[in-house]
BAFI-3210 file (N, C-alpha, C; in Angstrom, 3 decimals, decimal comma, padded with zeros to 6 digits):
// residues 213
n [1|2|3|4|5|6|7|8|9|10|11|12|13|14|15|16|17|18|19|20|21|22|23|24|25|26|27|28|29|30|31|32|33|34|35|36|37|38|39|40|41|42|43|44|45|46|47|48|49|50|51|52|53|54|55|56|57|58|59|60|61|62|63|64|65|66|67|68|69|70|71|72|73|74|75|76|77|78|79|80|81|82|83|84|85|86|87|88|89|90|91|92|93|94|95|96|97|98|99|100|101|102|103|104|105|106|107|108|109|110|111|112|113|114|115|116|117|118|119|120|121|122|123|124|125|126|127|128|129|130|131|132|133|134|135|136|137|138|139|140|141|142|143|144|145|146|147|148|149|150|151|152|153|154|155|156|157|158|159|160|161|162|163|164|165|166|167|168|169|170|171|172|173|174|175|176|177|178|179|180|181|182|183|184|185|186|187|188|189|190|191|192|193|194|195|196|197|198|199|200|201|202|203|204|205|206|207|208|209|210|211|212|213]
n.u [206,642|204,517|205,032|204,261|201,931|198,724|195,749|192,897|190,822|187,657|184,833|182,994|181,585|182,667|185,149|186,748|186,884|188,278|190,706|191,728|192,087|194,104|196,114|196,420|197,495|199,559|201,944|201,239|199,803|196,358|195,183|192,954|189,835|187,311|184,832|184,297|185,477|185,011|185,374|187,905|189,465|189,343|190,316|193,118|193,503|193,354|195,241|198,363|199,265|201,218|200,717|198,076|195,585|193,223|190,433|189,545|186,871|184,445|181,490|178,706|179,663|183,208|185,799|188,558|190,839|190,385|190,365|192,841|194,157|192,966|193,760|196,915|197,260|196,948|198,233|201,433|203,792|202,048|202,383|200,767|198,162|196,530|193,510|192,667|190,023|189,756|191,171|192,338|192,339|190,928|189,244|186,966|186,480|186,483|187,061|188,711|191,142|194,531|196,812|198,185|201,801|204,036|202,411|200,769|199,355|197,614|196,283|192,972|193,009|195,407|195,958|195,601|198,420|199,439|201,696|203,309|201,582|202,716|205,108|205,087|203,690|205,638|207,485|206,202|206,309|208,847|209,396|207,774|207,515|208,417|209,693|209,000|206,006|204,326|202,555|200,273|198,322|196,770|197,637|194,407|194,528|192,535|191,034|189,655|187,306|186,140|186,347|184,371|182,050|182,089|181,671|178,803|177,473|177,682|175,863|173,594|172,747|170,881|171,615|171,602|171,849|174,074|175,844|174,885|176,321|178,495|179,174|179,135|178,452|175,190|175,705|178,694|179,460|178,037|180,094|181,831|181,143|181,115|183,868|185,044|184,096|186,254|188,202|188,725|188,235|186,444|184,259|182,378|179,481|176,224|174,350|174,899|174,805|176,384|176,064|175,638|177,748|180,017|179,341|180,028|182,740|183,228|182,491|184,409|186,633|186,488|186,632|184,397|181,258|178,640|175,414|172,952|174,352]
n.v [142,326|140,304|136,747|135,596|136,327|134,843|133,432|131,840|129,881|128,395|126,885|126,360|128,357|128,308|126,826|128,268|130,730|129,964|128,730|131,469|132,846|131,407|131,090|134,038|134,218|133,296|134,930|135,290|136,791|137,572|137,925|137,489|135,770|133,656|131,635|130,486|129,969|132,211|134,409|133,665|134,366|136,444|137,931|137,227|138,600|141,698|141,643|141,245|137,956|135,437|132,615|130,520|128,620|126,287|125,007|121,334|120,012|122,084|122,324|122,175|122,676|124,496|122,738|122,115|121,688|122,897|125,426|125,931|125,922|127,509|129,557|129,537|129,927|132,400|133,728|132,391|132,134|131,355|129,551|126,924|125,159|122,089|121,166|118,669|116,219|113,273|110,127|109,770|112,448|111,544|109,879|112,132|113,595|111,272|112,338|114,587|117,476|117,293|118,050|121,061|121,982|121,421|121,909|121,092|118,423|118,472|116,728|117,401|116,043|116,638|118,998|119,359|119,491|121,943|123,492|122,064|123,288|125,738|125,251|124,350|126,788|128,697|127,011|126,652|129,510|130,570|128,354|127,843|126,522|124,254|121,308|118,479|117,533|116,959|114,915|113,734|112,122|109,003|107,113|105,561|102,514|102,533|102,173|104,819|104,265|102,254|104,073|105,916|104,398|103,358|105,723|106,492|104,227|104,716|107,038|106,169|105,487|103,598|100,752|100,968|104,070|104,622|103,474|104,768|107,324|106,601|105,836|102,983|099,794|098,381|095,783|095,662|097,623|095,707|093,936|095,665|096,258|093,608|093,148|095,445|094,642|092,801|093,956|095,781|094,225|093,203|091,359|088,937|087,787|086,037|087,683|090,014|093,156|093,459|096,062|098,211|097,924|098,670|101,677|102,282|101,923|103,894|105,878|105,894|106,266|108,947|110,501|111,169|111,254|108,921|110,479|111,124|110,256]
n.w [079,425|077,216|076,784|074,105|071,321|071,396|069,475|070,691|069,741|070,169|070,596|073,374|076,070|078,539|078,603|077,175|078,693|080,667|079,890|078,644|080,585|082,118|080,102|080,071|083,012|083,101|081,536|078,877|075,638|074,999|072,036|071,197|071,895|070,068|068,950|065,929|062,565|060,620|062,354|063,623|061,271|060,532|063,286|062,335|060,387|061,429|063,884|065,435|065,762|067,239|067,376|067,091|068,594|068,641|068,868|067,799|067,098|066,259|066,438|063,954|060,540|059,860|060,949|063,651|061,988|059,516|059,377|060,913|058,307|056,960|058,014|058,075|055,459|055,303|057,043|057,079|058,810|061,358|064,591|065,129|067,317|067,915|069,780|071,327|072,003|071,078|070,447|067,684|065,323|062,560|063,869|064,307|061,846|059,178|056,624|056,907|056,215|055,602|058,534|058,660|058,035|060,587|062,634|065,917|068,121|070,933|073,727|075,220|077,818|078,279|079,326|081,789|082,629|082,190|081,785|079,720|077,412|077,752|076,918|074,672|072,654|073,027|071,763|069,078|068,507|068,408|066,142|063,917|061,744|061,719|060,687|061,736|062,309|065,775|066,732|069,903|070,012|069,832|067,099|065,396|063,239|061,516|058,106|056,054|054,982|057,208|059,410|058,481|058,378|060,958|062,589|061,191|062,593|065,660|065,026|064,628|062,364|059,359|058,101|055,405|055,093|055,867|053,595|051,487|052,097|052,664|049,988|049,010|048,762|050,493|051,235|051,174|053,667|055,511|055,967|056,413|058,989|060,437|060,045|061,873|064,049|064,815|064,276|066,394|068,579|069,730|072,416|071,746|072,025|072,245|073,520|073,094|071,711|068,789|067,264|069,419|070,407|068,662|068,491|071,195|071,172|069,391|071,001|072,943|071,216|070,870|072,488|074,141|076,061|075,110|073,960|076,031|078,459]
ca.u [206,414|204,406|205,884|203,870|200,031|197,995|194,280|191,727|189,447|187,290|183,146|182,377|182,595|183,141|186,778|187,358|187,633|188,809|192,116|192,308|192,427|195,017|197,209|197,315|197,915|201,323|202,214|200,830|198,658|195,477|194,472|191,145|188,716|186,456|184,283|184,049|186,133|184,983|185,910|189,601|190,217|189,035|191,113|194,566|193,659|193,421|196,029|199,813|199,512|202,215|200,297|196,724|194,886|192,546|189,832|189,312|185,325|184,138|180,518|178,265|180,708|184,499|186,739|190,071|191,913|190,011|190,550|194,313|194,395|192,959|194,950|198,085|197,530|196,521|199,759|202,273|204,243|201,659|201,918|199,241|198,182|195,177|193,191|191,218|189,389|189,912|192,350|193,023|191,021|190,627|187,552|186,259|186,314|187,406|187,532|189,156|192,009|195,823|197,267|199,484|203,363|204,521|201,298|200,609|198,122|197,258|194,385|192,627|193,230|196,906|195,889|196,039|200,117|199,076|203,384|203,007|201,103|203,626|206,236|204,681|203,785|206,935|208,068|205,797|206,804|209,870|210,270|206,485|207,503|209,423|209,166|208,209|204,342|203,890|200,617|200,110|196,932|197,225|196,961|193,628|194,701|191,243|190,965|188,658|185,955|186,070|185,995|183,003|180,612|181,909|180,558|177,696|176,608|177,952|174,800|172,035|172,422|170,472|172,862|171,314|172,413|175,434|176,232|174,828|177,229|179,850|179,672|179,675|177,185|174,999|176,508|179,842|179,015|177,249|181,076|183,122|180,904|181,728|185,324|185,259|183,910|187,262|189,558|188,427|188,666|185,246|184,285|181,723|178,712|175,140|173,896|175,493|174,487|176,975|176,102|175,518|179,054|180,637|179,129|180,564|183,941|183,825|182,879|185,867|188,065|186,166|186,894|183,426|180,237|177,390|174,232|172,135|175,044]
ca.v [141,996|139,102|135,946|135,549|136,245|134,028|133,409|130,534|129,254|127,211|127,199|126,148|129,646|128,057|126,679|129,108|131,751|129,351|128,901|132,383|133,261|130,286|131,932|135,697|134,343|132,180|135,784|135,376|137,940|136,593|139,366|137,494|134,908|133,371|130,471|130,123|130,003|133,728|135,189|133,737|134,703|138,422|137,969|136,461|139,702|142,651|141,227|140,241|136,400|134,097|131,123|129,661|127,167|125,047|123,108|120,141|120,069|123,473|121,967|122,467|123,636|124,228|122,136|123,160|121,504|123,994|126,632|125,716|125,379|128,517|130,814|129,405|130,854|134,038|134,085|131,244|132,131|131,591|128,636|126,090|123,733|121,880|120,592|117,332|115,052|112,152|109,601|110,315|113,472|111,401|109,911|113,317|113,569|110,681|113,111|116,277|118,270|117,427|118,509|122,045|121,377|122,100|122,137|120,313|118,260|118,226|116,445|118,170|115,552|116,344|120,667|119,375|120,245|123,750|123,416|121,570|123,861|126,533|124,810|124,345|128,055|129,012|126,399|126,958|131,087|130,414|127,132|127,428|125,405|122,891|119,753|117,332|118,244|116,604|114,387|113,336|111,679|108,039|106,315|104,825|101,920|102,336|103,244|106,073|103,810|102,149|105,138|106,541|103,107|103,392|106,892|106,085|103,084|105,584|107,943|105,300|105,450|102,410|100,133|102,048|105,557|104,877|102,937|106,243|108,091|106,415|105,849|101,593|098,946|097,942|094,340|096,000|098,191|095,261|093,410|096,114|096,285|092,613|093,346|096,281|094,087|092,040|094,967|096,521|093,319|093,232|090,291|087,923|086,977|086,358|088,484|091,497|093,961|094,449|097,692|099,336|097,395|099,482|103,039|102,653|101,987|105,212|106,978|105,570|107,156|110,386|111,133|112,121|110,551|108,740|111,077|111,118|109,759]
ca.w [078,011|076,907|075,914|073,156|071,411|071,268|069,265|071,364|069,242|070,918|070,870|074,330|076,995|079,867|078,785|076,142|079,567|081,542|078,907|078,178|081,926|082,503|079,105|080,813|083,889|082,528|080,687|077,084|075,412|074,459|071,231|070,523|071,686|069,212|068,497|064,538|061,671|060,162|063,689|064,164|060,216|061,291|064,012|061,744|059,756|062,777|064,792|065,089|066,356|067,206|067,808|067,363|069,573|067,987|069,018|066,607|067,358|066,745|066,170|062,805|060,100|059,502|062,262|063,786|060,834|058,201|060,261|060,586|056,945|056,282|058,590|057,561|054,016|055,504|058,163|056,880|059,935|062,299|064,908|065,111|068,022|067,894|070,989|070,837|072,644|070,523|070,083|066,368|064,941|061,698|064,020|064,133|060,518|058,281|055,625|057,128|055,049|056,736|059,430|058,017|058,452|062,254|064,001|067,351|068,330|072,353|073,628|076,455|078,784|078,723|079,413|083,611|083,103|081,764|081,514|078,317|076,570|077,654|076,182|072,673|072,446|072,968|071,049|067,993|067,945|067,940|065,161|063,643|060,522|062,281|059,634|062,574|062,869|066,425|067,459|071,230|070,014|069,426|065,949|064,956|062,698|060,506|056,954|056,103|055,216|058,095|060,243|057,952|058,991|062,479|062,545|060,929|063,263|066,503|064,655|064,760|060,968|058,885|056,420|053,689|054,942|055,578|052,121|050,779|052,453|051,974|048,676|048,349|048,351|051,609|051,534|052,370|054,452|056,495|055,790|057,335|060,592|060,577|060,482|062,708|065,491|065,298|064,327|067,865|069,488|071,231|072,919|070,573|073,277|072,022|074,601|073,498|070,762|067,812|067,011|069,921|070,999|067,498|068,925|072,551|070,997|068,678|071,607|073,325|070,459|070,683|074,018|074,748|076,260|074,185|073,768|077,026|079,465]
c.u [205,883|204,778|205,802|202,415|199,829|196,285|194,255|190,709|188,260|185,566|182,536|183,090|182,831|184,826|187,221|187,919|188,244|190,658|192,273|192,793|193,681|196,796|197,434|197,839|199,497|201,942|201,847|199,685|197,882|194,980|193,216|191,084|187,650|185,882|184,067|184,998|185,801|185,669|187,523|189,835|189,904|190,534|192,998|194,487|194,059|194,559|197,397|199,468|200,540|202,011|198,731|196,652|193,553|191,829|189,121|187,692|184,722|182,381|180,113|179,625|182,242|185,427|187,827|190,668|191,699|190,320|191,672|194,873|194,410|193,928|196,749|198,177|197,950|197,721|200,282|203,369|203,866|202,005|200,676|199,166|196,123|194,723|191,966|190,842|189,532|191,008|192,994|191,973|190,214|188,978|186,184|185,534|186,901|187,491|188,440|190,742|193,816|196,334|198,379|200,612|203,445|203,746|201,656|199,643|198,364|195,865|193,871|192,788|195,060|196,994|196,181|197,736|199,974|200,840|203,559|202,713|201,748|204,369|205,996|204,109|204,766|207,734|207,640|206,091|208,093|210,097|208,323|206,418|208,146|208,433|208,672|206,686|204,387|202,566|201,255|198,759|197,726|196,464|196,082|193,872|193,341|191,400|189,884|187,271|185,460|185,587|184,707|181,645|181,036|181,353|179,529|176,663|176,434|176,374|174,273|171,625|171,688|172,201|172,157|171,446|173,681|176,219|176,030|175,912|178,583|180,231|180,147|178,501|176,725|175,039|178,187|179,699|178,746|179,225|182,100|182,546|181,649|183,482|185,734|185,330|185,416|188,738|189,597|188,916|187,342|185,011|182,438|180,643|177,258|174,023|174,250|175,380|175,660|177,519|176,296|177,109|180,370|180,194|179,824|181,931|183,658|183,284|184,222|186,680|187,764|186,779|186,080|182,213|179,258|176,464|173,382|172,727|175,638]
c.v [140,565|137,992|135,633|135,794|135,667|134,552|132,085|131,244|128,388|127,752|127,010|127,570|129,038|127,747|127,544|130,549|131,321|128,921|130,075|133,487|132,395|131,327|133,446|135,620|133,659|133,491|135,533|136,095|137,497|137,540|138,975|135,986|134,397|131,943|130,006|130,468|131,830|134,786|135,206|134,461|136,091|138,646|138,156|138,418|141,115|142,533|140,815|138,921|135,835|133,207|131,029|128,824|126,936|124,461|122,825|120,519|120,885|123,005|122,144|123,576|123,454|123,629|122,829|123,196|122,339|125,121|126,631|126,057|126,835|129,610|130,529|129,948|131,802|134,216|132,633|131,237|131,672|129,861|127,854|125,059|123,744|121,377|119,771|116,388|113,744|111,760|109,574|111,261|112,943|110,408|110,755|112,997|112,715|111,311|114,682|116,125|117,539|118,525|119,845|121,772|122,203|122,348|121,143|119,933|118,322|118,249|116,995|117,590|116,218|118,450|120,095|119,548|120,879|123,941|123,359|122,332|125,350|126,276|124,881|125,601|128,534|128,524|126,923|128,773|130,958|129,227|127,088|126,568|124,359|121,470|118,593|117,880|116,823|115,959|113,506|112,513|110,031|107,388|105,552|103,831|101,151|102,670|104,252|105,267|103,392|102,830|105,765|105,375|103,237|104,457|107,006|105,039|103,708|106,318|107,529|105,620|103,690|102,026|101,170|103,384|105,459|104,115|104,128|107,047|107,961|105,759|103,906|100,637|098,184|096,560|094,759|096,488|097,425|094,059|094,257|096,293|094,862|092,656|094,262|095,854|093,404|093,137|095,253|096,053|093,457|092,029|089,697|087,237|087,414|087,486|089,937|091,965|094,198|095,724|098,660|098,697|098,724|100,668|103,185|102,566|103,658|105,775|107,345|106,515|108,364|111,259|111,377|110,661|109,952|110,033|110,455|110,621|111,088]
c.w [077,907|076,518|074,836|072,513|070,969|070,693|070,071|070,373|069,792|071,266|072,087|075,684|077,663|079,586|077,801|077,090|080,351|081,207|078,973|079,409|082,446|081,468|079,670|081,932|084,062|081,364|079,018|077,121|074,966|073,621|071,051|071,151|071,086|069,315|067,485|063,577|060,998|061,122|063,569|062,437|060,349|062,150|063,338|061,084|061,198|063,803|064,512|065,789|066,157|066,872|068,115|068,246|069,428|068,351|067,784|066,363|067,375|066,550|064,622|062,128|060,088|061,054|062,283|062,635|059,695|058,518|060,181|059,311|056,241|057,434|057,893|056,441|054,364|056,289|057,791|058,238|061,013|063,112|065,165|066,126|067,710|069,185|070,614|071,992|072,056|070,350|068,696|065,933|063,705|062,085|063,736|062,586|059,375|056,952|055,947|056,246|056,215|057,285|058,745|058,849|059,779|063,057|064,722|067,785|070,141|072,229|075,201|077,776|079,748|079,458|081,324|083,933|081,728|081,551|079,726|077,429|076,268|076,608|074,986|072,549|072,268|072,131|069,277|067,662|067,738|066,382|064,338|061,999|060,827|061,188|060,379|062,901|063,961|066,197|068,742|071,503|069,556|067,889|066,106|063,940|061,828|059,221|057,129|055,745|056,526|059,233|059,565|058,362|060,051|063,141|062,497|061,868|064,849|066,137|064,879|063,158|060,228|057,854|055,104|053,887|054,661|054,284|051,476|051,110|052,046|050,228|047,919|048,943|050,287|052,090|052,241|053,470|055,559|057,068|056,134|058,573|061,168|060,966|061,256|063,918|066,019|064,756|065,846|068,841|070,394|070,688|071,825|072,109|072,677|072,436|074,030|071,653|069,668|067,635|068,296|070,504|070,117|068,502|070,139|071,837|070,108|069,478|072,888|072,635|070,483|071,898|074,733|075,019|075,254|074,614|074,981|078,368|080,443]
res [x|x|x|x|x|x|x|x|x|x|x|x|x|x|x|x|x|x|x|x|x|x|x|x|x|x|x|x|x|x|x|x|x|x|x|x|x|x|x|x|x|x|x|x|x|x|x|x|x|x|x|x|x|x|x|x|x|x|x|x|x|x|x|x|x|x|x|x|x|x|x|x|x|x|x|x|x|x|x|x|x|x|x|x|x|x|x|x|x|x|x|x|x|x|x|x|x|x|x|x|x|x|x|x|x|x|x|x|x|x|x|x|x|x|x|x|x|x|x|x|x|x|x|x|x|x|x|x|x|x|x|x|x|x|x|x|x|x|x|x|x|x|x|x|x|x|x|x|x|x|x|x|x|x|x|x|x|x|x|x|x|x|x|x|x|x|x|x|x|x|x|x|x|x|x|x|x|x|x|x|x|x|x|x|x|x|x|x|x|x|x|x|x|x|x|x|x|x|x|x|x|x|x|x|x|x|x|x|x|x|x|x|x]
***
């Protein structure tokens, strides 16, 4: 008998079989594999599930946390972990929806003790409203603007997109890069680019490479 079923969400195949071969081979039933938000809510419908798994980053479109958000309507029972690459997901998206009560964040680094992720399966079928919603990600100590111009400068956005975007005048905008540089703590040397100094740090928090590395 299985220990528990499991949905994987997750848009990239290579680890989406590479998890779901890891989960049958640690006894859990895997009822569905998907890559998009319409799929797993097919899935929530067609299926008994215990327990979701989440990745944050599903590309163009609804992220784990919408996805989370909306299954939980649809199954209020269901457990929820998310899987991220980033050190807070609110990099991902400084606007995304919160975290639904009793999910779990794990960041993929931490999947090399495949134990772990036991444990919070098991854990989340059994206690899936537990009032402590876990994170294993570390706090970003940005506001949301903040994180929306550090995004933006990460893009190769102008001061005048990202003032558009975010919604406030391209004098600030040019006045929170300023303060970003010394929130971060990067080093102040003529020699050395600003901006492209800002983008290597938010790909620091992302978890993931710059574009062409």
């Amino acid at each position: 008998m299985a220990l528990a079923s499991v949905l994987l969400v997750e848009d990239d195949v290579f680890t989406r079989s590479t998890m779901a071969a890891a989960l049958l081979g640690a006894n859990f039933e895997v009822k569905d594999q998907v890559s998009k938000a319409s799929d797993a809510i097919r899935a929530v419908m067609k299926f008994s599930i215990d327990v979701a798994i989440l990745d944050l980053d599903l590309g163009p479109g609804a992220n784990g946390i919408d996805i989370a958000t909306a299954l939980r309507e649809l199954h209020p029972g269901i457990g929820i972990i998310i899987l991220t690459s980033y050190s807070d997901p609110r990099v991902a998206n400084p606007r995304s929806l919160p975290l639904p009560k009793g999910s779990k964040f794990i960041t993929k680094s931490q999947l090399s003790d495949f134990g772990y992720l036991v444990r919070t399966i098991l854990e989340l079928k059994a206690m899936p409203l537990s009032a402590k919603t876990n994170s294993k990600t570390q706090k970003v100590n940005l506001s949301e603007n903040q994180l929306l111009v550090l995004q933006g400068v990460a893009e190769g956005l102008t001061t005048r997109e990202i003032a558009t975007r975010s919604g406030v005048s391209e004098k600030a905008v040019e006045g929170t890069i300023t303060r970003l540089h010394s929130l971060l703590d990067l080093p102040k040397k003529p020699t050395l680019n600003p901006r492209v100094q800002l983008a290597r740090a938010y790909f620091e928090l992302s978890g993931k490479k710059p574009p062409g590395v």
